[in-house]
C-alpha positions in Angstrom: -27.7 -58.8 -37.5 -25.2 -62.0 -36.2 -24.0 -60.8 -32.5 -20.4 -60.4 -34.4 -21.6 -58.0 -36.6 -23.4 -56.2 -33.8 -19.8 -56.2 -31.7 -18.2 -54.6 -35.0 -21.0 -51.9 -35.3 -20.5 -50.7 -31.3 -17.0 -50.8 -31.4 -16.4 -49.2 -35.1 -19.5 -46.3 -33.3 -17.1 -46.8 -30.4 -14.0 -45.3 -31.5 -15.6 -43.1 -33.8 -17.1 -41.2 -30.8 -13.5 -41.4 -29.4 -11.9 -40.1 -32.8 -14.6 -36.8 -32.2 -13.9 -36.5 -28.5 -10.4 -36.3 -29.3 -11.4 -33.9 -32.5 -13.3 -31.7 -30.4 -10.8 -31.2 -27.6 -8.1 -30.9 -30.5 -9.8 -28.2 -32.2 -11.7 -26.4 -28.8 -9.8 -27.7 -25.7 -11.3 -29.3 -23.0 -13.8 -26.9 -21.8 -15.9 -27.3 -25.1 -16.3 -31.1 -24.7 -19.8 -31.6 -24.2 -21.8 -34.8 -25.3 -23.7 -33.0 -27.6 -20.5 -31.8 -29.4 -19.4 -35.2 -29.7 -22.4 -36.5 -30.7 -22.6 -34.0 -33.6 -18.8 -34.5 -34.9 -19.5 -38.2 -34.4 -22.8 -37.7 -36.2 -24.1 -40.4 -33.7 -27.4 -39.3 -31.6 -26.6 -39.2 -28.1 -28.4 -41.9 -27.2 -25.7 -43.6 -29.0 -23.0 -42.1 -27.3 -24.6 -42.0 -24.0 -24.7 -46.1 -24.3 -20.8 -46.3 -24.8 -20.2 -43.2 -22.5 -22.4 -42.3 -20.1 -20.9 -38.4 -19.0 -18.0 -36.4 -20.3 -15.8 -38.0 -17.7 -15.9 -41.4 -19.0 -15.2 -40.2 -22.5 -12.1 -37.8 -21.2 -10.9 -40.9 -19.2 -10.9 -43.0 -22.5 -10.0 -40.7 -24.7 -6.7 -40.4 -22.6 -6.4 -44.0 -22.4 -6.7 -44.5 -25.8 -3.5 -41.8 -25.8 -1.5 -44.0 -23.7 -2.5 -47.1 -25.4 -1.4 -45.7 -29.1 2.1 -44.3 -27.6 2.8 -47.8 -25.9 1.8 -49.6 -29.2 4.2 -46.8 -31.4 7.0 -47.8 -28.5 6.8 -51.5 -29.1 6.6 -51.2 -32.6 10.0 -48.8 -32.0 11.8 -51.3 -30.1 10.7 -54.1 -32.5 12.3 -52.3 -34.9 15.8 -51.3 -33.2 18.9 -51.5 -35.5 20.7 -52.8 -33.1 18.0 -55.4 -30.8 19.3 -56.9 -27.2 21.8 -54.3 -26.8 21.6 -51.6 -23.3 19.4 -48.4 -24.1 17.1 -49.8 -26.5 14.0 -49.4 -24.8 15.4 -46.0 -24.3 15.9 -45.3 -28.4 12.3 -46.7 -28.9 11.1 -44.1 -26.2 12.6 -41.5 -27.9 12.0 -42.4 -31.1 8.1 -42.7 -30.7 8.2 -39.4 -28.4 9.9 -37.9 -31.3 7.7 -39.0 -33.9 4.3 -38.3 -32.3 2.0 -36.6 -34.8 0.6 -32.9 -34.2 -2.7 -34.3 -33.2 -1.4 -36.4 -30.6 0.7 -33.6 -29.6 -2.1 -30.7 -30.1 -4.9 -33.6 -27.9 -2.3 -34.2 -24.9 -1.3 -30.3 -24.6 -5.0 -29.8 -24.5 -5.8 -32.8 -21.8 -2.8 -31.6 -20.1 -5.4 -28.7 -19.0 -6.6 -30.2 -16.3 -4.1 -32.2 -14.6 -5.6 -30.7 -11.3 -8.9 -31.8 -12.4 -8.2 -35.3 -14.0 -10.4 -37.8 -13.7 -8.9 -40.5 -10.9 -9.6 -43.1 -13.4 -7.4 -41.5 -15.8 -4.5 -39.9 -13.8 -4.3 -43.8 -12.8 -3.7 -44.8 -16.5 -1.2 -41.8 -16.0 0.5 -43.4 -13.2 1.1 -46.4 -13.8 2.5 -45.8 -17.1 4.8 -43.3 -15.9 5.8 -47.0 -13.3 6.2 -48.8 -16.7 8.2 -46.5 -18.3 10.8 -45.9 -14.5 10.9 -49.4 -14.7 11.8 -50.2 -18.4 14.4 -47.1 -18.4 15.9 -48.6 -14.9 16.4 -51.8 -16.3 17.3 -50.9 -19.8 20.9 -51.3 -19.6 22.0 -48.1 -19.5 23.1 -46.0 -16.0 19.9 -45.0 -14.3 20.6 -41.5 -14.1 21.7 -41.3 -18.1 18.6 -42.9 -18.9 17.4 -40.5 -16.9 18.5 -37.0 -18.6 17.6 -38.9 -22.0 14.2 -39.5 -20.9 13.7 -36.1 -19.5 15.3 -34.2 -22.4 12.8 -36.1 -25.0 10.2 -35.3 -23.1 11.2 -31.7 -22.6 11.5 -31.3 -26.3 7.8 -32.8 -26.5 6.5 -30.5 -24.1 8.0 -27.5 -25.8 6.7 -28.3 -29.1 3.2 -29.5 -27.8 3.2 -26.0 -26.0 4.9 -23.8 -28.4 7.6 -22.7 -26.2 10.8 -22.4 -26.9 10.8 -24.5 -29.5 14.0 -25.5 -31.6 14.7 -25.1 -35.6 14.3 -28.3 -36.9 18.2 -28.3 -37.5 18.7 -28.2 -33.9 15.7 -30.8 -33.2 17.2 -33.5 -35.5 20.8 -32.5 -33.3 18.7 -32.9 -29.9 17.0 -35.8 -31.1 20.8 -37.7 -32.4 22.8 -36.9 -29.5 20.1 -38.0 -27.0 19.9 -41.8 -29.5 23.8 -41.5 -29.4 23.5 -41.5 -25.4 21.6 -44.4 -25.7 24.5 -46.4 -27.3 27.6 -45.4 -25.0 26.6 -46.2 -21.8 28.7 -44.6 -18.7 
């Protein structure tokens, strides 16, 4: 096997051990991640996994990683895709367009990480931080007035937070009206 090939064989064993990391927390939360879990929904021995991840920490650390990495990807692609590009607040309608439009796993996998924010790896709460930087500084220099940008941000989010945690959650009627108003926000700035 060519060294390429060998590259495309880790990486593909890579991310599936990443996909059953994220599987097993999905489905058992945090406290049932074990390598041996992983190994077994990976169906990889774990010697395998041990070689790309060598304790649970590293593979909590890059399974939230990977979480950060897929949002910011969905938020570029967003703001790629703005009706209305190079106007104030769109990196604000792409942030709450791909908070919007997270998936249930996505949702389901950060509610369960979100378990031990007291515990989080440093490596990870990191990651955490300094997206949290990028995202202050995009909405800050988006256009819009800080502290509308602001409210949007925080009202998306609280609208994630309630659905990842089933509370308080809104009828879909009143979602899609959250979800409008806050994009209207974006395109009337004070």
């Amino acid at each position: 096997m060519g060294a390429s090939k060998k590259t495309k064989a880790r990486s593909a064993t890579r991310e599936k051990l990443l996909q059953a990391a994220a599987q097993v927390i999905i489905d058992s939360g945090v406290e049932a991640l074990t390598l041996d879990a992983v190994a077994q929904q990976a169906d990889v021995s774990k010697g395998g996994l041990l070689y790309h991840f060598p304790n649970k920490n590293a593979l909590i650390v890059n399974v939230g990683q990977q979480q950060l990495q897929n949002f910011e990807a969905a938020l570029q692609q967003e703001f790629e895709q703005d009706d209305a590009p190079g106007t104030p607040g769109q990196w604000t309608r792409a942030y709450v367009r791909s908070t919007e439009r997270m998936s249930k796993e996505s949702l389901a996998l950060v509610a369960r990480l979100s378990s031990i924010l007291v515990e989080m790896p440093s490596e990870l709460l990191q990651s955490v931080e300094a997206y949290e930087q990028r995202c202050h500084h995009q909405l800050e220099s988006d256009g819009l007035d800080p502290v509308q940008a602001t409210i949007i941000q925080l009202a998306i989010d609280g609208l994630w937070f309630s659905e990842a945690f089933q509370m308080a959650v809104p009828s879909e009627k009143r979602r899609t009206q959250v979800v409008e108003t806050l994009l209207a926000m974006t395109r009337s700035p004070q």
